[in-house]
N, C-alpha and C positions, 0 to 999 in steps of 0.2 A: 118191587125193589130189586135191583142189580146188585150181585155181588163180585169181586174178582177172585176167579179159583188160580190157585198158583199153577195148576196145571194150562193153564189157558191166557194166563195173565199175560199182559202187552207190557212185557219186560227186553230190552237185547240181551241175546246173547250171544251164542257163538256160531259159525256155520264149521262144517263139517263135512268129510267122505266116508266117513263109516256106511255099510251095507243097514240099510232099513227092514231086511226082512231075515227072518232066521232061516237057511237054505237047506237044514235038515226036515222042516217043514213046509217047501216051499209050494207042494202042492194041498196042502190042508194047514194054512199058518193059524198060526194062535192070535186070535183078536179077541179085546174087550168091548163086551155086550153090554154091559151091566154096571156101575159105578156108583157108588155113597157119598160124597164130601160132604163135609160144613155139614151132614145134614139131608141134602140135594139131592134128586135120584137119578141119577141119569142114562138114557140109552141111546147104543150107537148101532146105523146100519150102513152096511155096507154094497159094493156091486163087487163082487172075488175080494181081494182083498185094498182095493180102494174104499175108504171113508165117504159115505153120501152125507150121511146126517148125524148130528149129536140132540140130543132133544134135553131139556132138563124138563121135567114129568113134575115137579113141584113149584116152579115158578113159572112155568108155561112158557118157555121161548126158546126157539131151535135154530140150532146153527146146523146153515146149508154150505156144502165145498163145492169147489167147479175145479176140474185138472184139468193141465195142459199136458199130454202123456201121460207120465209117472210122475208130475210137480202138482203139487196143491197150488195154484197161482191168486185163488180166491176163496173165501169164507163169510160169511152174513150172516150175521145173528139179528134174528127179527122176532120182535117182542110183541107181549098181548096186546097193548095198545097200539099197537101199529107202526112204530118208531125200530128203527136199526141201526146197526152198524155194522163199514164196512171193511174189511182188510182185503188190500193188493199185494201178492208178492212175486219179485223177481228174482229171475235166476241167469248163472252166466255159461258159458257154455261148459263147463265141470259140473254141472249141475249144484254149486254153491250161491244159497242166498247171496244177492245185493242190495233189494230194497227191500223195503217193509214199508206200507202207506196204511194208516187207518183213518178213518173218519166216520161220523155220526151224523146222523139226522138231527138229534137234539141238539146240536151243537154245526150249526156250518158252515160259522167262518173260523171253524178249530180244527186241525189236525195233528198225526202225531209219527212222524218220518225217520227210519233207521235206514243207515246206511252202511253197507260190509265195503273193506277195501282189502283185499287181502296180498300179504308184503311177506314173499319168501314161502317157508314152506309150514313153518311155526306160528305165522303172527299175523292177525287182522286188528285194522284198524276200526273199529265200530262208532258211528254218531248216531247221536237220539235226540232228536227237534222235538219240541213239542209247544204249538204255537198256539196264542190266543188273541181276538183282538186285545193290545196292551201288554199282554205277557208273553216271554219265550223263554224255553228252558231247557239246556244243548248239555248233554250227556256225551264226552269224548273218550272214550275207552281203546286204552292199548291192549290186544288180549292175547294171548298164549295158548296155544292148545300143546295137548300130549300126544302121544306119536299114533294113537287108534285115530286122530284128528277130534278126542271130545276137549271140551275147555277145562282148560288149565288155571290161569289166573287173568288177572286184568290191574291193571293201576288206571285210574280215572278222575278226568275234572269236570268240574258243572259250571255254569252259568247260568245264573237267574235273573230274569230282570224282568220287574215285575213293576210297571207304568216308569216313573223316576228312580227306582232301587234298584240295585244291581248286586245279588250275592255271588263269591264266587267259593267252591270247592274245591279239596282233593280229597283223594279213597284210594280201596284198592278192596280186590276179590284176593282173598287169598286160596290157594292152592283147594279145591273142590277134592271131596275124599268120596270116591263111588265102592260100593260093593261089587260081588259076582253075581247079583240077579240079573236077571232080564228086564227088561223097563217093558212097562205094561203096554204099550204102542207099537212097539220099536217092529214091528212084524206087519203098522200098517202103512201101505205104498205112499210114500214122501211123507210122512209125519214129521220124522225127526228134522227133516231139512229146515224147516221152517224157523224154528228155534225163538221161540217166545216166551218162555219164563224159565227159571231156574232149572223146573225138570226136562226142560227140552234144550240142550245142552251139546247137543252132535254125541252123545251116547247112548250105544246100546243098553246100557249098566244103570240101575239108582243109585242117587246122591244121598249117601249117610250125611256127610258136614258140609255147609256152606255157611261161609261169611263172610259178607260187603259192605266198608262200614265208609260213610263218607263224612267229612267235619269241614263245614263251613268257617268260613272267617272270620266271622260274627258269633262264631262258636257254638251254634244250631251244627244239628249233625243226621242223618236220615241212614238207616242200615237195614238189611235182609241176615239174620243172623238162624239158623235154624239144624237142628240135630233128626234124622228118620232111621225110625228101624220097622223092619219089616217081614212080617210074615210069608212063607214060598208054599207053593204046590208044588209037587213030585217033579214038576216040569221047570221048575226056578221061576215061577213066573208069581207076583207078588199077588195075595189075597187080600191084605191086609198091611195097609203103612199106617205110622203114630208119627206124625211132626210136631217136634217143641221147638217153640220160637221163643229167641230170648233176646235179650237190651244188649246195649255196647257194653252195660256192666257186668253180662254172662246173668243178670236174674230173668228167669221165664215169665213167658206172659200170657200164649196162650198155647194151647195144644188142637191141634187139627186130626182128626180118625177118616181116613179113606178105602173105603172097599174094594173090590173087582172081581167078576165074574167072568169069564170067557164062554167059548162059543165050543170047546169039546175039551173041557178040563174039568 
């Protein structure tokens, strides 16, 4: 059984120039070793402080990186039965995402393609294709970052069109509220760049509030609504997060507990 961890989730979001590594540590940085989600146990190795592997140790399948320099350009998650998936990504010459390509074995005449365009000094344009035979469904996000370059907000429309039906949406991310921690990554070479789900955001910092609520025409509506607090070691670097996820109507639904261990903390 597959899960998707918010941490890893194939969500857009933002790109960014924020510094990925803490330069107070720059010769002994702080990486996480050790991980708890959902449940999940997971470990990560590395070569200095490049990402090789993530492994999850309770459902058996590991995701391998391949860099181009200091850019993560690929990742592969290959599972116990033998099936994967693949994610491609590019970069421009600022060292800011452009694309984002994934695709699966189980699936291969399906994929799922993000695109960065980025307008001025404030504002990328972000598209999210995700194509099936018979279905497509295009995520257009305007997005805002704040002046470290992490994400600010976003206004967004969808299009669905799914055989003869066509929905269409609008949304919008409002204003992301980060703390003074450390984000448990942000110290490993090109992590943050990548920018794949909500915590991977072009900041060095965790996300206490996020919410993205979209309402279709048809008056179906699809949201990411969720509140984190979190536990710090002496070093600010988080042991221990609680995520509450809740409905467009603000009642909760479910709660997520994730751990971290590092490698000299």
């Amino acid at each position: 059984m597959r899960k998707n961890y918010l941490l890893f989730a194939l969500c857009s979001v933002i790109s960014c120039g924020t510094a990925d590594q803490d330069t107070s540590e720059f010769d002994n940085p702080i990486l996480v070793t050790k991980m708890v989600q959902d449940g999940d146990n997971f470990t990560f190795s590395y070569n200095g402080a490049k990402i090789t592997e993530m492994k999850n140790t309770t459902e058996n399948w590991t995701r391998t990186f391949t860099y181009t320099g200091d850019l993560i350009t690929k990742y592969v998650d290959t599972f116990s039965d033998g099936t994967f998936d693949t994610v491609v990504l590019a970069y421009n010459s600022n060292q800011k995402i452009t694309k984002k390509t994934y695709t699966s074995s189980d699936f291969p005449n399906s994929s799922n393609t993000i695109t960065y365009i980025y307008i001025g000094t404030d504002q990328i344009k972000i598209t999210q294709t995700s194509a099936s035979p018979g279905n497509t469904k295009t995520y257009v996000r305007d997005a805002y970052t704040n002046s470290d370059g992490s994400l600010k907000n976003w206004t967004e429309t969808v299009t669905d069109v799914q055989g003869t039906t066509t929905r269409t949406g609008t949304g919008s991310l409002q204003n992301i509220v980060y703390d003074g921690g450390h984000y448990p990554f942000k110290n490993v070479t090109g992590f943050i760049k990548m920018l794949e789900s909500e915590d991977m955001n072009g900041s060095a910092r965790n996300v206490k509030e996020y919410k993205d609520i979209i309402t279709y025409s048809n008056g179906g509506e699809e949201s990411t609504i969720f509140k984190s607090t979190y536990e710090y070691n002496s070093k600010s670097y988080p042991t221990k997060a609680i995520r509450d996820y809740y409905h467009s109507n603000n009642q909760p639904y479910q709660s997520e507990i994730t751990t971290y261990e590092y490698n000299h903390l």
